[in-house]
C-alpha positions in Angstrom: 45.9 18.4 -7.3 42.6 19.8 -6.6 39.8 18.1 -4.4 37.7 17.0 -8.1 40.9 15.6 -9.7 42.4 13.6 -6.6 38.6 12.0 -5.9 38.5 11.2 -9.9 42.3 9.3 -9.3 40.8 7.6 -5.9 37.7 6.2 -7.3 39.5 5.0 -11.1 41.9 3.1 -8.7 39.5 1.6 -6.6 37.2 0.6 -9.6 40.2 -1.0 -11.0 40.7 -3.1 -7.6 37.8 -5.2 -7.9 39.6 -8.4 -6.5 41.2 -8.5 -3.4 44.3 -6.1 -2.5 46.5 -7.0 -0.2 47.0 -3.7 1.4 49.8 -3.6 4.3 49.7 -6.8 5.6 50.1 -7.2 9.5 52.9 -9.8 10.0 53.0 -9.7 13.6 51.5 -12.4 15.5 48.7 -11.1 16.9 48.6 -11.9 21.5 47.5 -15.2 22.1 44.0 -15.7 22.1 43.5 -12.1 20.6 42.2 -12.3 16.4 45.2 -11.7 13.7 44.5 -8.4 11.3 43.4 -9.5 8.3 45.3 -6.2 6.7 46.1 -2.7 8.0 45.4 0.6 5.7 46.9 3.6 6.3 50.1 4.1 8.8 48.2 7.2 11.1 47.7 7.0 15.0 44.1 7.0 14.8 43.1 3.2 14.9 39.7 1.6 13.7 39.2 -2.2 13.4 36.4 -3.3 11.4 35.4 -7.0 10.8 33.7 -8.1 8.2 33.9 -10.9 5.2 33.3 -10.5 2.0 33.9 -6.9 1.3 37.5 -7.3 2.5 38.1 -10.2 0.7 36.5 -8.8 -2.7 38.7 -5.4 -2.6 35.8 -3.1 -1.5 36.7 -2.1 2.0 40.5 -1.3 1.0 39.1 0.7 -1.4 37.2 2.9 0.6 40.0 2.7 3.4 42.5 3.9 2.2 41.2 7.3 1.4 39.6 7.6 4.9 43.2 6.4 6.7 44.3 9.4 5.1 42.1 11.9 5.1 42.1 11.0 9.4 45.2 10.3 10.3 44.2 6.5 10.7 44.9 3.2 10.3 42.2 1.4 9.7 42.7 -2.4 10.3 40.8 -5.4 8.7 39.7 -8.7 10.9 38.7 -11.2 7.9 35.2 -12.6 9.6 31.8 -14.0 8.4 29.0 -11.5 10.3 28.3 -14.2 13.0 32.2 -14.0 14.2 32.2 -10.6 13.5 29.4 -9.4 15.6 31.0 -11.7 18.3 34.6 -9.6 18.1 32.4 -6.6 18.6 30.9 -7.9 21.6 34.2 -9.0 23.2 35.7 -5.4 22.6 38.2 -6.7 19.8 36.9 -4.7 17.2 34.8 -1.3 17.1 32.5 -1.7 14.4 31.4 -4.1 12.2 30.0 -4.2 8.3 27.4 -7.2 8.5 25.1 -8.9 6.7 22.6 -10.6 9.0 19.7 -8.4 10.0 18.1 -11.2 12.6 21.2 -11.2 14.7 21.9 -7.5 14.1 18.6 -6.4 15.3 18.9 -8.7 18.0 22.3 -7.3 19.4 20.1 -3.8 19.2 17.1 -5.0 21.6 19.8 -7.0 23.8 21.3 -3.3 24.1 24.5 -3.5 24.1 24.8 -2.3 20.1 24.3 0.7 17.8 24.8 2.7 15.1 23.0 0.2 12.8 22.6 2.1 9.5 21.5 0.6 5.9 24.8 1.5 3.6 24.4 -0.6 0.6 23.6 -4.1 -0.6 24.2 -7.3 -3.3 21.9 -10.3 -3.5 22.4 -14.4 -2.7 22.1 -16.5 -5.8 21.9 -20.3 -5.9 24.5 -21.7 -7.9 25.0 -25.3 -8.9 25.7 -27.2 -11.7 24.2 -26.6 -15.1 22.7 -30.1 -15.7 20.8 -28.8 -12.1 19.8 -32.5 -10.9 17.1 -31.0 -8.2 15.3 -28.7 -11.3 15.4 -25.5 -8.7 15.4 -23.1 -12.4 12.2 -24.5 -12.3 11.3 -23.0 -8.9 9.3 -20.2 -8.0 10.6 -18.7 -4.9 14.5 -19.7 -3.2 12.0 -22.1 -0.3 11.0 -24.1 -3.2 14.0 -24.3 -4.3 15.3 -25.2 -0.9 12.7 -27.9 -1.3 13.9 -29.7 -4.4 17.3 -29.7 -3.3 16.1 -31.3 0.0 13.9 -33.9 -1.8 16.7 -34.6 -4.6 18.9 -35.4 -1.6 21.1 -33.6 -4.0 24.7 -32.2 -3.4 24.5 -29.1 -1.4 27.6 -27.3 -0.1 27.3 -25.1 3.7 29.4 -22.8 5.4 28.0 -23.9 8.5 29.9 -21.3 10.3 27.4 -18.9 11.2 28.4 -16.2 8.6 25.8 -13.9 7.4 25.5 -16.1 4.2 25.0 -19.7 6.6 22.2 -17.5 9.1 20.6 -16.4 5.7 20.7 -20.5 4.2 19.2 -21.4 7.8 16.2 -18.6 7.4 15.2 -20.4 4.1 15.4 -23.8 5.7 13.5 -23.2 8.0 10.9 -21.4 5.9 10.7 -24.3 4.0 9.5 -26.5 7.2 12.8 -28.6 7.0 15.7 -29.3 9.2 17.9 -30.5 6.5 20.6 -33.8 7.5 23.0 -36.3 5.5 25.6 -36.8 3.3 24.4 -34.9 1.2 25.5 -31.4 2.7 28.8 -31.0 2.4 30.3 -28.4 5.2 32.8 -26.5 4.5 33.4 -24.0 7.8 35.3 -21.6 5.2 35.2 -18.5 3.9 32.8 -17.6 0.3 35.3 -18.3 -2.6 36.5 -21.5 -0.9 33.0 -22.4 -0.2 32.5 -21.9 -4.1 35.6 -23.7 -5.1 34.3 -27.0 -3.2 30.5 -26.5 -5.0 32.7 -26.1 -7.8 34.9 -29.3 -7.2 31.9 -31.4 -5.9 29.1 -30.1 -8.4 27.5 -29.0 -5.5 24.3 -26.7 -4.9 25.7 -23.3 -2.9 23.9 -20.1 -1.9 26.4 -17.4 -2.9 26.5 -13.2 -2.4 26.7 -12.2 -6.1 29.5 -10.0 -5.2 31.7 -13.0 -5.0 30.2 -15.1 -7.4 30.8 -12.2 -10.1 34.4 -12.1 -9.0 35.3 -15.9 -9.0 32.8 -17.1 -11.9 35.8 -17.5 -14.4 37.4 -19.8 -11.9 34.1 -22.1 -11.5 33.2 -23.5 -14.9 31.2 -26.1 -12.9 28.5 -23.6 -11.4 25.9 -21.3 -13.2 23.4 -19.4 -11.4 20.0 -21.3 -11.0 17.8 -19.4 -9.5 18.1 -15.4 -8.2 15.4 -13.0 -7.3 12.8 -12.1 -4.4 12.8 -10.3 -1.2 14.2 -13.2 0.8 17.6 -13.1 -1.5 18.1 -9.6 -0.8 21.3 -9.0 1.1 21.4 -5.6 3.1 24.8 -5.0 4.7 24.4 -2.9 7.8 26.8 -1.2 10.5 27.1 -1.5 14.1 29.1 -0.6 16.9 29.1 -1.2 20.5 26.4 1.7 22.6 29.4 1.4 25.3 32.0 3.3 23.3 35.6 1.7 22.7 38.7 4.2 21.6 37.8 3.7 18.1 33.6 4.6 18.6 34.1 8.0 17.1 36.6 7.0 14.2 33.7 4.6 13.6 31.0 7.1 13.6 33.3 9.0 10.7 33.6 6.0 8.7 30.1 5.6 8.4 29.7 9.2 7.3 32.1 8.1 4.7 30.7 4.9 3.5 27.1 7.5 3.6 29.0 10.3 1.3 28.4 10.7 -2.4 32.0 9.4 -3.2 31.2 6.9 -1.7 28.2 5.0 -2.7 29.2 6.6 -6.3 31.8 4.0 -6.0 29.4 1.2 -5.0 27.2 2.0 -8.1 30.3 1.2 -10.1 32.4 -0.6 -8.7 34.0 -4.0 -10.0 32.0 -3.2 -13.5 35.1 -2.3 -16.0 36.7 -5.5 -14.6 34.1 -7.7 -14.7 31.4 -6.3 -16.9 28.6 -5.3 -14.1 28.8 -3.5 -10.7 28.8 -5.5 -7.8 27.1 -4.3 -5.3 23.8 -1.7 -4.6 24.1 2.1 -3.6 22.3 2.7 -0.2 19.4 4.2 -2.2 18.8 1.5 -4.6 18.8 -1.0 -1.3 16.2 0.7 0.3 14.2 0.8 -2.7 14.5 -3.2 -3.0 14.6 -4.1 0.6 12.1 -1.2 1.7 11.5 -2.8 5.2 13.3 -2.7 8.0 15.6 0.0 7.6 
């Protein structure tokens, strides 16, 4: 099989794999007090750990994984955390790089010193979803703080990670945009992953800022959530990498993966990918991110 037809069967299977595949599951418990694998890809020497949420959970990173693992002799192994934990893991030297989604924190951990390697390599958006009878009027909004607002002023149900993912760091930005430190019974916390945070919106007809990655994926599953408001620079939702400026073992496997996730098979298959399953791609191509979010690059 020549280069051209094996890169045609990697990206129609990848495509295809729009939901979350399982991959080789580490079944090992993991050292006490060290984070379990979320899954491993790939059987070589060569070891990378990544951490990062969403595109683990959605299919995306096994996807572009499993290629690389072979291509490198590698395994490259999945630790299932929100960009907050994530950049934490990094920190503590239990993973060498990280796919995140907060640029605050990110560009903090750059001026702190003790990160690199941040590069742009692709994006989705946030949407607020709630339910379609949308008791605060946010549709009505102009921009997600005024949105924020009527929420707030409805004292309507709102759903929150509250777990300092990417997504809960980006929900704290607009709160605090809008001038309001937001408390009652009225947020529901959830300290959980995205599609269990959108199952309880779903279950408690709750408000919920969602990447549209996931929402895409799991909208057949919520019949009680629509999308209510999307659009503006402040819903953008730039996923960036990082690794530590003191090298681990895996630094240089890391510096390859990101040439990867930079290549032209690569962010082909973020232009297209998730759209014959679920009828539109999921997520932006580097080029098209810098385009939309054409600041801080």
């Amino acid at each position: 099989m020549n280069r051209r037809s094996a890169l045609t069967v990697m990206v129609a299977f990848a495509v295809s794999s729009a939901v979350m595949l399982s991959g080789t599951l580490a079944q090992a418990p993991a050292p006490a007090g060290e984070p379990r694998p979320a899954a491993v890809w790939g059987t070589g020497p060569n070891q990378l750990r990544i951490a990062t949420g969403s595109p683990g959970e959605l299919g995306l990173l096994e996807a572009i994984s499993t290629d690389f693992a072979r291509r490198n002799d590698a395994s490259v192994i999945w630790f299932r955390a929100g960009s907050g934990q994530a950049m934490n893991l990094l920190k503590e030297r239990k993973v060498d790089m990280v796919l995140a989604h907060a640029p605050p924190a990110e560009r903090r951990a750059l001026s702190e010193g003790w990160a690199t390697g941040r590069q742009l390599i692709g994006s989705n958006e946030f949407w607020i979803v709630g339910p379609a009878n949308d008791p605060a009027k946010i549709a009505d909004a102009k921009d997600a703080v005024e949105a924020f607002r009527r929420i707030e002023a409805a004292k309507a149900k709102k759903v929150t990670r509250a777990d300092n993912s990417g997504t809960h760091q980006k929900e704290m930005e607009i709160w605090k945009l809008a001038g309001l430190e937001p408390k009652g019974d009225w947020l529901i916390p959830t300290r959980d992953f995205m599609t269990a945070s959108l199952k309880r919106a779903n279950t408690e007809g709750a408000y919920f800022l969602t990447d549209s990655s996931t929402f895409v994926a799991e909208r057949k599953e919520l019949p009680g959530l629509k999308v209510l408001f999307r659009g503006g620079q402040v819903l953008m939702n730039p996923y960036h990498t990082l690794w530590l400026k003191d090298p681990t073992p895996g630094t240089p496997l890391a510096e390859r993966f990101l040439a990867h996730l930079m290549s032209e098979d690569i962010q082909n298959l973020l232009r297209v990918y998730g759209k014959d399953r679920y009828g539109e791609a999921m997520y932006n191509d580097a080029r098209v991110s810098r385009e939309r979010w054409p600041f801080d690059q």
